[in-house]
MARBA-3410 file (N, C-alpha, C, O; in Angstrom, 1 decimal):
104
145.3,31.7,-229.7,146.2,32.2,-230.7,147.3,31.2,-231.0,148.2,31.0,-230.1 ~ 147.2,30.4,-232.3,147.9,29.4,-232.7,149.1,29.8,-233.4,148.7,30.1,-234.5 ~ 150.4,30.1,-233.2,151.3,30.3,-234.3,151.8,29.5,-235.4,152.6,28.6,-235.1 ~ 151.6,29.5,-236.6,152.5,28.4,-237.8,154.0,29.0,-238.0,154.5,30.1,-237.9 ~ 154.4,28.1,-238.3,156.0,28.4,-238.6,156.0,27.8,-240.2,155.3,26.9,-240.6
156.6,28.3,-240.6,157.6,27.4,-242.2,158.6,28.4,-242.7,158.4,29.6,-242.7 ~ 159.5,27.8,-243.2,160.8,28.0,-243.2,161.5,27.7,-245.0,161.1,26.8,-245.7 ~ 162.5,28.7,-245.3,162.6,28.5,-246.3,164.2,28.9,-246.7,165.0,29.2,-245.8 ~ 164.7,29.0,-247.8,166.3,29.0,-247.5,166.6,29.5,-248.8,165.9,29.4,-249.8 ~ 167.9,30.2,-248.7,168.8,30.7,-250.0,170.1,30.7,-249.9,170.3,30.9,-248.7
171.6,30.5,-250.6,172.2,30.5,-250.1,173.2,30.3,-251.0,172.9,30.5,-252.2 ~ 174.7,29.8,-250.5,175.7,30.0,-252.1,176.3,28.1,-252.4,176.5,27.6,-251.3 ~ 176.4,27.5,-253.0,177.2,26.1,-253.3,178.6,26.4,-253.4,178.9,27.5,-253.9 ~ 179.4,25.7,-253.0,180.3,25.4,-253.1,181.5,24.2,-253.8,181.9,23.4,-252.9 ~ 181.9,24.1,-255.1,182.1,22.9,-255.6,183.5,22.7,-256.6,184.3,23.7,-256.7
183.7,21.8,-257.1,185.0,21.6,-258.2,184.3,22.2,-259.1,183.0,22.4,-259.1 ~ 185.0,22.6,-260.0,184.7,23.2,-261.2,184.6,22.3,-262.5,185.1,21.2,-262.3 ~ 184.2,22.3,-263.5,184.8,21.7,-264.4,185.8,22.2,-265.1,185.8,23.4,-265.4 ~ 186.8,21.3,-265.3,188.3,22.3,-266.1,189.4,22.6,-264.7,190.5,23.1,-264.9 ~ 189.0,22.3,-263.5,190.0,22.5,-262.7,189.6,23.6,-261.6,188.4,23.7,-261.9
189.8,24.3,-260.8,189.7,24.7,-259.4,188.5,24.5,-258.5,188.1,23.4,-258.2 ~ 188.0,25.7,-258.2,187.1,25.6,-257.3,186.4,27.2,-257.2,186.9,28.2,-257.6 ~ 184.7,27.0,-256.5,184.0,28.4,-257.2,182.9,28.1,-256.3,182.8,27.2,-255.5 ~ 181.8,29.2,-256.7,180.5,28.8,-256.0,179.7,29.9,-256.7,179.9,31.0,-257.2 ~ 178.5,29.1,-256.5,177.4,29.8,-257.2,175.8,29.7,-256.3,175.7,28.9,-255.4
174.7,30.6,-256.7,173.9,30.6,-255.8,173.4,28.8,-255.5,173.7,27.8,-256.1 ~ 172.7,29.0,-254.7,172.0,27.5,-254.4,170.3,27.6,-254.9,169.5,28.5,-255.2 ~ 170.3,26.2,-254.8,168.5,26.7,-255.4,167.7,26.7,-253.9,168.0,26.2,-252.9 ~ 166.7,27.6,-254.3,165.7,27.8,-253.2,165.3,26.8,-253.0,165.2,25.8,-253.6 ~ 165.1,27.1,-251.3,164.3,25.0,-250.9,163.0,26.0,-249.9,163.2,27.1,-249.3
161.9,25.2,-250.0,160.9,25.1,-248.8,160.6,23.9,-248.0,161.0,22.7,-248.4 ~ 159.9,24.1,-247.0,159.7,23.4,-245.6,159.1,23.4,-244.9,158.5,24.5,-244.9 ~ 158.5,22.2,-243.7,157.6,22.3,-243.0,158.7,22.8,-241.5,158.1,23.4,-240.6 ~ 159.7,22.6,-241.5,160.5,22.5,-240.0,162.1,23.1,-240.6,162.4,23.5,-241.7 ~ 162.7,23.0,-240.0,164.2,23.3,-240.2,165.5,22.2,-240.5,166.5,22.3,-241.3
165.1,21.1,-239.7,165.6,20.1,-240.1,165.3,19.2,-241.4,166.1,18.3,-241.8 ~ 163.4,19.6,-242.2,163.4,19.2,-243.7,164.3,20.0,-244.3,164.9,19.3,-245.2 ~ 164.7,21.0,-244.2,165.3,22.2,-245.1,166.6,21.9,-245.5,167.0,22.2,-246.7 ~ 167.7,21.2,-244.2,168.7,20.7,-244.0,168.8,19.3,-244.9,169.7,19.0,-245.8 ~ 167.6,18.6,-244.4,167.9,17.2,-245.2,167.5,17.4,-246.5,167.7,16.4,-247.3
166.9,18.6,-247.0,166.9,18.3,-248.9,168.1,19.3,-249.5,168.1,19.6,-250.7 ~ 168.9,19.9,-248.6,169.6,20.5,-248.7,171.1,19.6,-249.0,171.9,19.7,-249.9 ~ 171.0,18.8,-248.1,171.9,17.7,-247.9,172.2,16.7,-249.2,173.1,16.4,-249.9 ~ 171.3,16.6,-249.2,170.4,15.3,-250.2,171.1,16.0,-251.6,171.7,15.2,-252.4 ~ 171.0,17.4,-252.1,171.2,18.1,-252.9,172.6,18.1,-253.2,172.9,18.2,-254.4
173.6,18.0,-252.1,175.0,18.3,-252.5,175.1,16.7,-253.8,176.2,16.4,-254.2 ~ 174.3,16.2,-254.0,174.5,15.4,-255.1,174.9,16.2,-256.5,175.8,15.7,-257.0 ~ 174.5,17.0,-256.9,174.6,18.3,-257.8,173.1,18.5,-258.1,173.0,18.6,-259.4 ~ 172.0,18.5,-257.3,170.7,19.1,-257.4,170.9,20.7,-256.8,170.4,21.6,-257.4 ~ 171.6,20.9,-255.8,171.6,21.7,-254.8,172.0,22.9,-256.1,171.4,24.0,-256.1
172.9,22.7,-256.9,173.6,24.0,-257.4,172.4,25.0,-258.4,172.8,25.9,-259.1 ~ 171.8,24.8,-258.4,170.6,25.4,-259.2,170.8,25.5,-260.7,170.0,26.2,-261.4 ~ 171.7,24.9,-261.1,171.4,24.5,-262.6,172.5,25.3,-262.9,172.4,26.0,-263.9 ~ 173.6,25.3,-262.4,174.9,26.0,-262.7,176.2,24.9,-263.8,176.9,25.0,-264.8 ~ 175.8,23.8,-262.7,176.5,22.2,-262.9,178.3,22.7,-262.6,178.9,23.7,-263.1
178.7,21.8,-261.9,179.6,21.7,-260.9,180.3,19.9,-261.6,179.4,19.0,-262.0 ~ 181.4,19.6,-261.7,181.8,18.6,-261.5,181.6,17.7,-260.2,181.5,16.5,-260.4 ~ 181.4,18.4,-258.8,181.1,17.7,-257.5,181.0,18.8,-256.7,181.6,19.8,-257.0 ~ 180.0,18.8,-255.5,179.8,19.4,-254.7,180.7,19.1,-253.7,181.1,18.0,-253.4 ~ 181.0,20.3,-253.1,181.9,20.3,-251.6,181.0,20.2,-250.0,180.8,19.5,-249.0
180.3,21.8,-250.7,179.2,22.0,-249.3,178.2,23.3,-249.9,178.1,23.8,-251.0 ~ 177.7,23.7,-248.5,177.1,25.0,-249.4,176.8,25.7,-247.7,176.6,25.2,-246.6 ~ 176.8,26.9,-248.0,176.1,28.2,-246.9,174.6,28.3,-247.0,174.1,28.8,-248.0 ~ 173.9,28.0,-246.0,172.6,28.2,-246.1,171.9,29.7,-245.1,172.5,30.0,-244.1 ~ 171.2,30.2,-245.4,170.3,30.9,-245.0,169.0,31.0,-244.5,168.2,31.9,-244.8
168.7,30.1,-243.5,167.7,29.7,-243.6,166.7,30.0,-242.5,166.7,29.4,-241.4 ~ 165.5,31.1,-242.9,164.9,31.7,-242.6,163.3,30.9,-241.5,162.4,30.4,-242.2 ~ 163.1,30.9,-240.4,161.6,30.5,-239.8,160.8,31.8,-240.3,161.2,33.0,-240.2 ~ 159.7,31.4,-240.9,158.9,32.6,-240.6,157.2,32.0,-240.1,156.4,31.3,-240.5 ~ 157.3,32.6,-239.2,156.4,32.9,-237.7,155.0,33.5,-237.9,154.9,34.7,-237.7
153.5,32.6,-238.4,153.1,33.6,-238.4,151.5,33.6,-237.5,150.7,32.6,-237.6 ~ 151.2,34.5,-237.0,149.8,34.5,-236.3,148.9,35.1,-236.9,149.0,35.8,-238.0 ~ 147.7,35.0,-236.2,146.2,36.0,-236.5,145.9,35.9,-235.2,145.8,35.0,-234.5 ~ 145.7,37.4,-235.0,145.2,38.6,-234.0,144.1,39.5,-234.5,144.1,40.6,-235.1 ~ 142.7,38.6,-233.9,141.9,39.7,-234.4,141.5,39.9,-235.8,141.1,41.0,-236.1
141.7,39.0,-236.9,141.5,38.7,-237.9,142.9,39.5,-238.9,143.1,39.7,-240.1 ~ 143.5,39.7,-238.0,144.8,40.5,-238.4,145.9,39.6,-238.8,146.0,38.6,-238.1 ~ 146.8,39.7,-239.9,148.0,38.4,-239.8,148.7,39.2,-239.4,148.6,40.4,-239.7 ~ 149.9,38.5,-238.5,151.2,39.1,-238.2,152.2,38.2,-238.0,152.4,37.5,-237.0 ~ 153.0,38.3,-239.3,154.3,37.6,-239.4,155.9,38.2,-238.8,156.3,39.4,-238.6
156.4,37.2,-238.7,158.1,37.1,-237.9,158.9,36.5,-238.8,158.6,35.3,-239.1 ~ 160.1,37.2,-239.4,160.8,36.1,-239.9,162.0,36.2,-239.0,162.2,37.4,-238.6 ~ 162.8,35.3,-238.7,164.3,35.3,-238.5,165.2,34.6,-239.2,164.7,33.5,-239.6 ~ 166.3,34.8,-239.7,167.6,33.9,-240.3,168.3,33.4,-239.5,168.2,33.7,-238.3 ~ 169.3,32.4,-240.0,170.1,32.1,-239.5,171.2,31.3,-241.0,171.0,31.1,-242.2
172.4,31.3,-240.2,173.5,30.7,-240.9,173.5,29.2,-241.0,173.2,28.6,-240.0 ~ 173.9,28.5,-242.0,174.1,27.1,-242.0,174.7,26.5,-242.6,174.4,26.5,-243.8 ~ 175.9,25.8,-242.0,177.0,25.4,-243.2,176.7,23.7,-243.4,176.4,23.1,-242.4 ~ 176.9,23.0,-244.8,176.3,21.9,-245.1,177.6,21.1,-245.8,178.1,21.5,-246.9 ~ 177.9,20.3,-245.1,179.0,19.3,-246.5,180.3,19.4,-245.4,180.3,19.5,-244.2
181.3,19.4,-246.2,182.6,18.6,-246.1,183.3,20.1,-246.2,184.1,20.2,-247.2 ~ 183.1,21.2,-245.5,183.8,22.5,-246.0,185.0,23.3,-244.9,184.8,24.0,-243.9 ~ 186.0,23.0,-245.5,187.0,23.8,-244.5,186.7,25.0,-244.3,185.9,25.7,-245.0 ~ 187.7,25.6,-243.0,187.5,27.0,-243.1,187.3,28.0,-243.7,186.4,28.8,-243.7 ~ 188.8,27.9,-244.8,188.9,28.8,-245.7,187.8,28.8,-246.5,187.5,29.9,-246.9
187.1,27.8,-247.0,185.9,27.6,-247.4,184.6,28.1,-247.1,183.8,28.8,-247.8 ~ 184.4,27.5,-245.8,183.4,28.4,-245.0,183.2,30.2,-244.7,182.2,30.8,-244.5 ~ 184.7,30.6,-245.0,184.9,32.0,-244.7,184.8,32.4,-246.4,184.3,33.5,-246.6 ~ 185.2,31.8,-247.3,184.8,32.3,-248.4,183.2,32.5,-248.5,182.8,33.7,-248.5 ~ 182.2,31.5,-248.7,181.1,31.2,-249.0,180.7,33.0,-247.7,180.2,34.0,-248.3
180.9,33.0,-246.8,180.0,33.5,-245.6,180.6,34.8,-246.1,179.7,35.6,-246.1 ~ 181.5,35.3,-246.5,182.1,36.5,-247.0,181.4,37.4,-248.4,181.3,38.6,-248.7 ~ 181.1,35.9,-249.4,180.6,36.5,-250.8,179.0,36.0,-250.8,178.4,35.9,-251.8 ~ 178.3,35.7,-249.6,177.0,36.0,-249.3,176.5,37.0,-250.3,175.3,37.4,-250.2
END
């Protein structure tokens, strides 16, 4: 009994505005082979790919979500696992960090 894993993510951006302050909006969905691809196109995104088509003057960081899901065959049966987890990406102070994790 072989388990696969893949992993996939949702979560909020955090960025300047255009016109002056600061805000956030969802992020775009990402998929993966592992957890650390998830991170690095996640990363790669705070370019302003990551904001899902909202458009941001510049990205700060973003809260990720990012889920393993686990799955086997038993007996010709599938049986899947998912777990989450939290993940903060960029250059994000606290108050930042507690914003994004708050308006989840």
């Amino acid at each position: 009994m072989k388990a696969k894993e893949s992993f996939k993510s949702t979560g909020l951006v955090y960025g300047n505005l255009w016109g002056g302050g600061e805000g956030s909006y969802p992020a775009k969905k990402l998929e993966g082979k592992t957890k650390a691809d998830i991170l690095e196109q996640a990363t790669k995104g705070l370019d302003g790919s990551l904001d899902a088509g909202m458009g941001f003057e510049s990205l700060i960081g973003a809260i990720l979500l990012i889920t393993t899901i686990t799955t086997i065959v038993v007996k010709g049966k599938t049986f899947t696992n998912e777990e989450t987890e939290e993940e903060f990406i960029g250059n994000l102070t606290e108050e930042q960090q507690e914003f994004l994790f708050v308006n989840l």
